[in-house]
N, C-alpha and C positions, 0 to 999 in steps of 0.2 A: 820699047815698052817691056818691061817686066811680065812675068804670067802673075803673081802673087804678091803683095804686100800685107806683109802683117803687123799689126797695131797693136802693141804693147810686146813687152821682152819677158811676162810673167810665165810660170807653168803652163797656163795655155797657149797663149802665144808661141811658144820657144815648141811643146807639141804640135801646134799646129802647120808651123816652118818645118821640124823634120817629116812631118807625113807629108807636107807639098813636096820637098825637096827628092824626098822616096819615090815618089811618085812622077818624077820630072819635071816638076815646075821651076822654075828659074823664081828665088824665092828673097825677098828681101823683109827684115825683120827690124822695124822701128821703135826704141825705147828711148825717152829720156833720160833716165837715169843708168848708171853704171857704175858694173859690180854686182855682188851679188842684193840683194833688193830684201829685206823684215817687211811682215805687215803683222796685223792681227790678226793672228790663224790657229785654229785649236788644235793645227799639225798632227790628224791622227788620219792616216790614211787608209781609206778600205782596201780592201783584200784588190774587188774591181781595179781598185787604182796602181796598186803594187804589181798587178800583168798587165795593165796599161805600159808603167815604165819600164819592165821588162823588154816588151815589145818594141819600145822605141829603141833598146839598146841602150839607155843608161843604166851604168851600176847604180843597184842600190845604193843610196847614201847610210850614215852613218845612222842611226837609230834603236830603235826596241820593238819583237816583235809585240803585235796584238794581237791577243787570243780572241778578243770577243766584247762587249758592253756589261757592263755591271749599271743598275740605276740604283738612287740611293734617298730613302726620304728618312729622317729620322734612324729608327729603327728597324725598319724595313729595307731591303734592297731586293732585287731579282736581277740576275745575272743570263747569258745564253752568247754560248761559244759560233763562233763562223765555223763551219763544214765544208768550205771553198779554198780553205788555205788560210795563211793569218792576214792581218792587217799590218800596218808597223807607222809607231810614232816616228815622225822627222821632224827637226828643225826645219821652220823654212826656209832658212838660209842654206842651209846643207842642199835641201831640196833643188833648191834655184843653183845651187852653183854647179850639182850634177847633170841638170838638164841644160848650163850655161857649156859644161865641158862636151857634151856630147853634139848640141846645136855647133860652138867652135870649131870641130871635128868634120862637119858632115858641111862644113861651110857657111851655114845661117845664124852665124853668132849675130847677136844687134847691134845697126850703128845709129849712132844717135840723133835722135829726131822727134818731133812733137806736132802732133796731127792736133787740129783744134776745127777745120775745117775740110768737110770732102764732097768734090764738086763730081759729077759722072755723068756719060752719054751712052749712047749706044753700042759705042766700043771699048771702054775703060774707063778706067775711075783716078783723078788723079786727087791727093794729097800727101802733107809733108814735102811738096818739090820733087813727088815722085809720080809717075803713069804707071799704072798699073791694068791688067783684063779683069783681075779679081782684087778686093780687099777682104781681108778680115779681121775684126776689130776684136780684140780680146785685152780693151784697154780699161779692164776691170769692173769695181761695182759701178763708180758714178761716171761710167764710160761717155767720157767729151764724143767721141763719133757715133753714139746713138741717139746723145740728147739733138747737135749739129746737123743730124737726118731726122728730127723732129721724131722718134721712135719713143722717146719715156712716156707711160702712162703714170696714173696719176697709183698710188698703194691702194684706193678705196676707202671710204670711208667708215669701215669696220675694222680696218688694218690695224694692226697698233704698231707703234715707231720703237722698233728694236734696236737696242744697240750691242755691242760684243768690246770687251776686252780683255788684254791678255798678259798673264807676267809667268816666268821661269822662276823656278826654286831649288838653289842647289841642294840637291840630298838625291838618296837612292831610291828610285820607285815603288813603290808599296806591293804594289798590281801589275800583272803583264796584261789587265784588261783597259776597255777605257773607261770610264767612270764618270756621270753625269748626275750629280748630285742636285736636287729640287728642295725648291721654297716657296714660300708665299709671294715674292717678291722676282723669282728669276731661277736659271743656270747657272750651274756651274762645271765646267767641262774641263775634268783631269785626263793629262797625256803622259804617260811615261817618253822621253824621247832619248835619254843617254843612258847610263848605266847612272850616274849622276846630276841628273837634269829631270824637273817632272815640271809640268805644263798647267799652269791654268787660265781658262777663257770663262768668263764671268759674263751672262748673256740675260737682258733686262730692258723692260721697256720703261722703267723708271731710271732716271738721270740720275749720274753720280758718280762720286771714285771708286778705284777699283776696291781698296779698304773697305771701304761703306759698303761696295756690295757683297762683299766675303764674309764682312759680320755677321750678313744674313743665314751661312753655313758653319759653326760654332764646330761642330766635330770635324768639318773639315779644315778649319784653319788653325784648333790645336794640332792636326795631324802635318800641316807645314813646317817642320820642326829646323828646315835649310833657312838660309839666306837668302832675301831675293837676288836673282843671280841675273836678271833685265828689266829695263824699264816698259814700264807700261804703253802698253803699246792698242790702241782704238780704232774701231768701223762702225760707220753706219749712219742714216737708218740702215738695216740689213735687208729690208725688202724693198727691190726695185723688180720695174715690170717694164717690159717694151712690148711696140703692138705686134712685132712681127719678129722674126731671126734673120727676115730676106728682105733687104731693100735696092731692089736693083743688082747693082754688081757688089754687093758691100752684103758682106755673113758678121754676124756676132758669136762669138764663142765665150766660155767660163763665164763668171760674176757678168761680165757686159751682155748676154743674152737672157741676162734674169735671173732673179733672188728671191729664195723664200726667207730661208733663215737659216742660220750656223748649228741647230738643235744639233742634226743627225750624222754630222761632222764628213757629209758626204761632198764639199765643196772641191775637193783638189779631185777626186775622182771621177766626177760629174764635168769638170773642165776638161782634161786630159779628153772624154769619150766625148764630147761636143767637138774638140781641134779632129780628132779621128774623124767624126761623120761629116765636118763640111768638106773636108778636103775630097773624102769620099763620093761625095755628091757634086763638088767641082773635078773629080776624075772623069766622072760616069756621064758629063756632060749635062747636070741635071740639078742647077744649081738651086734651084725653085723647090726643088723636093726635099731640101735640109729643113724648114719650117717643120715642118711635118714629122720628120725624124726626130728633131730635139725634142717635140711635145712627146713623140711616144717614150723615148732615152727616157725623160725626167720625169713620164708621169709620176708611177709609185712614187719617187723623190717627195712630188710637189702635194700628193696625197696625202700621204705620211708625215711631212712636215708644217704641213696644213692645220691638220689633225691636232700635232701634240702641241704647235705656237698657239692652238682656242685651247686645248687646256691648261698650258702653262697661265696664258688669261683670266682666268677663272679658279680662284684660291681655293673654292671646295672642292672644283673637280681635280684640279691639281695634286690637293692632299691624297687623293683616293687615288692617285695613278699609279704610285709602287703597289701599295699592299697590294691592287687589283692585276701588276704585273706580276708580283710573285707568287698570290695565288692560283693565274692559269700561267704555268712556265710554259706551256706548249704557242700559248698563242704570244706571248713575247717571243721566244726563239724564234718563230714564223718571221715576228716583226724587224727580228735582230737580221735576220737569212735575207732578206729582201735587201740589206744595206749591199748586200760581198756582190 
């Protein structure tokens, strides 16, 4: 029997394999797919998440730094720099393949395999044709091993059904910030990630293509002046909820232990620090006490994104959210400071 199985070969997943593996666990790491893995990701990662990878010992991937968030309505924008260090746009593919080299290295590169079912007793947990003491499932947002352990709750019936998409544009980056432009209708979330390559994720709870919903940003999509340089690429709904992080011998990490929304572009760093605390809490003998830990990890997260997905909801509070950010700069930065 193995000490660790982990479920999915994403950022967190492949995280959560080198902190077992750190840590002595004899670690095996299951993905379907092979290679390095696209999704739809607004690839701007916080400051938190760039001494995340550090710490794991992957190099930095190729990218751009980020200074800091710019918001943008019309004519109005409010801007506030990080004071922890930068951020930096990645590709997610660059991302995944630098976390795919360094997992290869340390021995827990993924072999392939597709968990649909996880059965467990009192001594370990077996799926995928494996036995394992522990599982952790970090097999994304509509994680097959949380719906399987009956863990999805329902979004609520005030929720609205979000969705996100996302296309590349060759040209040179405007901004070394990120930039989340508002509408009546949605987000929009610009990422510098190459010296050549700028990012956008287009995030809305009204259906549609990505075209239709960039109409909705007219100074931002004369300012696309490249080529689209990827196809369109979609998630969602973007909020999913499970009733617990702890079932048994089975932990949930990244998107698989719960979604609010892509707003605050805090997703790949809030992954990475959830792979860190189970592992943590399966070192410490105390696997029961990871619940607890990811609630306090993501509160602000879940506060804060709370927060600005009712106002994106609501087209008059909406309007009023720049000018009222760039009126008090002091209390945006606060809000900007809370992301690093």
């Amino acid at each position: 029997m193995i000490d660790v199985l982990v479920v999915g070969g994403g950022p967190a997943g492949l995280a959560a394999a080198l902190h077992a593996s750190a840590a002595g666990f004899e670690t095996v790491v299951l993905e379907p797919r092979t290679g390095t893995v696209d999704k739809a990701c607004g690839e701007g990662v916080m400051p938190s998440g760039v001494r995340a990878l550090t710490a794991l010992g992957a190099c930095l991937p190729p990218g751009r730094p980020l200074r800091g968030i710019r918001y943008v309505r019309e004519h109005h924008h409010a801007e506030a720099l990080f004071d922890a260090g930068p951020g930096r746009g990645i590709r997610r593919t660059d991302l995944h393949a630098a976390l795919l080299r360094r997992a290869e290295a340390a021995g827990v590169g993924p072999v392939p395999g597709r968990v649909t079912e996880v059965a467990q007793d009192a001594d370990g947990v077996t799926a995928g044709g494996l036995r394992a003491r522990w599982l952790i499932a970090a097999d994304g947002l509509h994680s097959p091993v949380r719906r399987a352990l009956g863990l999805d709750l329902p979004p609520g019936p005030r929720a609205p059904r979000r969705y996100g998409q996302r296309r590349h544009y060759r040209m040179a980056p405007w901004s070394d910030l990120v930039e989340v432009h508002w509408s009546r209708t949605g987000e929009a979330y610009v990422t510098p990630v190459a010296d050549d390559l700028v990012g956008v994720a287009v995030l809305s709870s009204r259906r549609g293509g990505f075209d239709e919903h960039l109409a909705g940003f007219p100074a931002l999509r004369a300012r696309l002046t490249g080529e689209p340089a990827t196809a369109v690429r979609g998630a969602g709904p973007l909020r999913q909820r499970a009733r617990t992080r702890v079932a048994g011998r089975v932990l949930l990490v990244g998107d698989a232990a719960g979604y609010v929304d892509a707003l605050t572009g805090e997703g790949i760093a809030l992954g990475l620090a959830s792979a860190r605390a189970a592992v943590a809490c399966l070192r410490a003998g105390r696997p029961e006490a990871y619940d607890r830990q990811w609630r306090v990890l993501t509160r602000r997260h879940r506060v804060l994104t709370e927060a600005l997905v009712r106002v994106a909801g609501r087209p008059a509070a909406a309007h009023l959210l720049v000018p009222t950010a760039s009126a008090l700069p002091r209390v945006f930065g606060a809000a900007v400071r809370a992301l690093q």
